[in-house]
N, C-alpha and C positions, 0 to 999 in steps of 0.2 A: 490813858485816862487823865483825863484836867484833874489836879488836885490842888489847884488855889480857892482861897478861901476869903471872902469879903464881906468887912461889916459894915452893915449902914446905921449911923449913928442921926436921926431925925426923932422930934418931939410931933411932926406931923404924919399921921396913920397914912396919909395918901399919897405923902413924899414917898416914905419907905415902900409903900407897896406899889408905885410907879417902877421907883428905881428897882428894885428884886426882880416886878417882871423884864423891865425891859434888858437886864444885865445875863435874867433865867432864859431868856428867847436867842440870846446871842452865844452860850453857853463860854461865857468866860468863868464861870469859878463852879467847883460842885457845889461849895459849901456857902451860903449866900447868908448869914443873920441879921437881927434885924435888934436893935438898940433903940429903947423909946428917950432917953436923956442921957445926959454924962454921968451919971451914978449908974446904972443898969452896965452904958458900953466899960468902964474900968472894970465893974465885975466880970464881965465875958472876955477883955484882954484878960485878965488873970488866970484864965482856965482853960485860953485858946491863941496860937498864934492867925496872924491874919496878912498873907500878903497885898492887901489893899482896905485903907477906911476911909470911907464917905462920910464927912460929918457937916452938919450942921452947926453953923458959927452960933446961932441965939437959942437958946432952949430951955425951960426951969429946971431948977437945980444944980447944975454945973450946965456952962458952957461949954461949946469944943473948943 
């Protein structure tokens, strides 16, 4: 069983749920999350490791 795990760090609802599906269709990670700004995704590192993060370079409230 895949047991990687990946955040995607996007301020756009449509980004993120592009990228989950098409990352969930190819079944590279089990654990897929999804971070709306850079305040949200620091929270979720702190409580979770991640072998891979997609982020978003412009977003309000912190940047990536």
């Amino acid at each position: 069983m895949n047991k990687k795990s990946i955040l995607i760090i996007d301020d756009d609802l449509e980004t993120r749920t592009l990228l989950k599906q098409l990352l969930s269709k190819r079944k590279i990670a089990s654990s897929i999350i999804e971070a709306c700004d850079g305040i949200d995704a620091i929270m979720k590192i702190q409580n979770q490791e991640f072998d891979l993060i997609i982020c978003d370079n412009h977003m309000p409230k912190l940047n990536g």
